[in-house]
C-alpha positions in Angstrom: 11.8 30.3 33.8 8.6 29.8 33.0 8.7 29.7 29.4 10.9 27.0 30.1 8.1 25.4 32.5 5.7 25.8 29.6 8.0 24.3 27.0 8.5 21.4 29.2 5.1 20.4 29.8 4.1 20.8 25.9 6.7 18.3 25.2 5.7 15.8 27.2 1.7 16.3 26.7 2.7 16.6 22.7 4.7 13.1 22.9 2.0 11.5 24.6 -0.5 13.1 21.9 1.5 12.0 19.3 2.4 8.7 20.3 -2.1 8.0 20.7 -2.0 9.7 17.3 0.3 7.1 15.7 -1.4 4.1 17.5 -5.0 5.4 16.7 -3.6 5.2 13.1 -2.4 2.0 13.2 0.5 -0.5 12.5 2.8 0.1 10.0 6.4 -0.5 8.8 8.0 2.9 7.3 8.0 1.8 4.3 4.9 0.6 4.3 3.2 4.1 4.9 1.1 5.6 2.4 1.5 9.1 0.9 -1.4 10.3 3.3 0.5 8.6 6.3 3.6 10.7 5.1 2.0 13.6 4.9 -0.1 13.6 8.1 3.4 12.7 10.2 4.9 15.9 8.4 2.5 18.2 9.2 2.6 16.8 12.6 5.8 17.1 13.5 5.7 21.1 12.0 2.7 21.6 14.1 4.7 20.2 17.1 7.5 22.4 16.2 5.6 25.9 16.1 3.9 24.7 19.7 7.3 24.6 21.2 8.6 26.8 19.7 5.8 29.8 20.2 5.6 29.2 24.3 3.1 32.2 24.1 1.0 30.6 21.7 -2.3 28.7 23.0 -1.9 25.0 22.6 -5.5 24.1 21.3 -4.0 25.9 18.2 -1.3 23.1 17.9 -3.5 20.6 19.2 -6.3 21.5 16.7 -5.0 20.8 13.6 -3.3 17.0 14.9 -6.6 16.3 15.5 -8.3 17.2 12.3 -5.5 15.3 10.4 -6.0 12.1 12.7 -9.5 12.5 11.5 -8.4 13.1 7.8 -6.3 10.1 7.8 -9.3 7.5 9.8 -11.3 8.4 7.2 -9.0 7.9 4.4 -8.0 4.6 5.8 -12.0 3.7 5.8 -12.3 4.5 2.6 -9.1 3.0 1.2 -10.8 -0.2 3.3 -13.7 -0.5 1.0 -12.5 1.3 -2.1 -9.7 -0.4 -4.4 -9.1 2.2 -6.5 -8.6 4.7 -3.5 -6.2 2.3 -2.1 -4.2 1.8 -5.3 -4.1 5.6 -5.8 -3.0 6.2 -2.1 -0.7 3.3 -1.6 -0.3 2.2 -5.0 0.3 -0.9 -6.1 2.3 -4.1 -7.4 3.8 -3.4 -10.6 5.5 -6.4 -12.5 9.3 -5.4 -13.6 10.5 -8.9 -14.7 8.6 -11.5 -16.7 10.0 -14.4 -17.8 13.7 -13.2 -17.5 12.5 -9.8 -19.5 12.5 -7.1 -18.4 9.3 -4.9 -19.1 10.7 -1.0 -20.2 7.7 0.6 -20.2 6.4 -0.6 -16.4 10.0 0.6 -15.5 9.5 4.0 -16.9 5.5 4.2 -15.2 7.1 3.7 -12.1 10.0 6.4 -12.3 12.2 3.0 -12.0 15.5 2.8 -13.6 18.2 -0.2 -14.3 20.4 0.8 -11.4 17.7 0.7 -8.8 17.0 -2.6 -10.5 20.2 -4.4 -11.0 21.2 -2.9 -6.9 18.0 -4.7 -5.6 18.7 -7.9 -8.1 22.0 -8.0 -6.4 21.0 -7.5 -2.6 18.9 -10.7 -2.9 21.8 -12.4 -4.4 20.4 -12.7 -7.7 23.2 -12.4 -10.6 21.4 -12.4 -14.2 18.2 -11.3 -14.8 17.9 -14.3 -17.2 17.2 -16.3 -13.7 14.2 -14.1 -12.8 10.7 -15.8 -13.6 8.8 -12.7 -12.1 10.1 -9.5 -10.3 7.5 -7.6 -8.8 8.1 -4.1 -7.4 5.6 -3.5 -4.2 3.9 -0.2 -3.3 6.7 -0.2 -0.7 9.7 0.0 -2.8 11.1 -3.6 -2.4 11.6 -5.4 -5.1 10.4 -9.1 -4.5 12.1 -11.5 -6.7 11.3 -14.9 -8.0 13.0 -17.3 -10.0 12.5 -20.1 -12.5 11.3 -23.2 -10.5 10.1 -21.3 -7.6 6.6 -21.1 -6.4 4.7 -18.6 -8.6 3.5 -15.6 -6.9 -0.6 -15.5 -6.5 -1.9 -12.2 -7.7 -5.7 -11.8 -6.8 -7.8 -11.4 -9.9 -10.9 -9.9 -7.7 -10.0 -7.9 -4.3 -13.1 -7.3 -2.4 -15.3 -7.1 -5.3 -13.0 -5.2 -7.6 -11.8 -6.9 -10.8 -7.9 -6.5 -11.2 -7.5 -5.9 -14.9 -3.5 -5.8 -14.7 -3.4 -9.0 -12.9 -5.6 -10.3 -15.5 -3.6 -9.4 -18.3 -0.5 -11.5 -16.9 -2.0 -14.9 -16.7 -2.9 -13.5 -20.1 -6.7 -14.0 -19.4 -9.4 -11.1 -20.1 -12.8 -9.8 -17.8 -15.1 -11.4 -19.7 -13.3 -14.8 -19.4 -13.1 -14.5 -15.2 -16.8 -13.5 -15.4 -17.9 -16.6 -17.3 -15.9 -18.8 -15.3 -17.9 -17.2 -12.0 -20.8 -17.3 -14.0 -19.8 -21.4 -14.0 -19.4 -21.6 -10.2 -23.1 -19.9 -9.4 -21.9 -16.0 -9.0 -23.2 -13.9 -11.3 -21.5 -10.2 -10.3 -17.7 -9.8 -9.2 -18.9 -7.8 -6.4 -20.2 -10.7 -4.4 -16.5 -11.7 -3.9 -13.7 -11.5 -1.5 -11.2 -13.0 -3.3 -10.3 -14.8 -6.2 -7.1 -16.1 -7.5 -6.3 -17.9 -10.5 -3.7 -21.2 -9.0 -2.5 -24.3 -10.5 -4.8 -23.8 -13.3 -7.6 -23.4 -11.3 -10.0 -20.3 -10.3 -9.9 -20.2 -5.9 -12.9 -17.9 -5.3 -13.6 -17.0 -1.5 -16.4 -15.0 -1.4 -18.1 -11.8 1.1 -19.7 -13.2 4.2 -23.0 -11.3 2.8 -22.9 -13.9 0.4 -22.0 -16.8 1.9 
């Protein structure tokens, strides 16, 4: 009896720790979680487990490591905040699969990404050739986001919070030293003084860090 007692209470004071674990960590879709995310909720849930099933076992030890991965995971998150490159490593990121109707092998094959996957998503949005694609993009999510010929263009930023995009470059087939001349033009001198830039309508949109402003 009170075993059971003791497994009741741990359930509901691990659901509640759980459920401020998950809003501490913030909002997301689940397929929008990152690999840390993913692994944080697994170890959770496994640490959960041993604490109800081991009655005998003293809590703090459950509650212990949920805490140091909350921690693990708030500072990843900071970091992924002011670090591009962390952030593309942990979340990844957009990877063009289409271009101009054609579609790009060797992108395919970075991303583990074959023609069935391809062809399944093409046809979930209702799109019957590739031929009719002017740019497929597959997000760090796993959707596939689809454009076609005569739709608005998708804006890729050239510069994300001072970090120069060299992929996103190299489709609007222009190169660093280019984008750094044309900043040079509009009275910035490093990359790392912007927010965000975007190359639109034939036409650099530069916002720049509030520091700078």
């Amino acid at each position: 009896m009170d075993d059971l007692l003791i497994i009741g209470f741990r359930t509901l004071f691990l659901y509640a720790l759980i459920v401020l674990i998950l809003r501490l960590m913030g909002k997301r879709e689940v397929g929008e979680l990152s690999v840390i995310d993913v692994v944080v909720f697994v170890i959770i849930a496994e640490v959960a487990a041993f604490a109800l099933d081991s009655p005998d076992r003293k809590l703090i030890n459950s509650v212990l490591p949920m805490l140091v991965l909350l921690v693990i995971q708030y500072v990843s998150s900071l970091v992924s905040l002011k670090n591009k490159k962390f952030r593309d490593i942990v979340d990844g990121d957009t990877t063009v699969i289409i271009q101009d109707g054609k579609i790009l092998e060797e992108e395919m094959r970075k991303q583990r990404y074959n023609l069935d996957d391809l062809f399944q998503q093409l046809r979930e949005q209702k799109v019957g050739s590739v031929f009719e694609v002017a740019y497929a993009y597959l997000e760090p999510s796993g959707n596939l986001a689809v454009f076609k010929y005569g739709e608005t263009a998708p804006v890729l930023p050239l510069i994300s919070d001072g970090d120069i995009d060299g992929r996103h470059l190299k489709i609007h087939n222009k190169t660093e030293e280019w984008l750094r001349e044309e900043l040079r033009k509009k009275g910035i001198e490093e990359p790392e003084q912007v927010f965000y830039c975007s190359w639109e309508k034939g036409e650099l949109k530069v916002q720049l860090k509030q520091a700078y402003l």
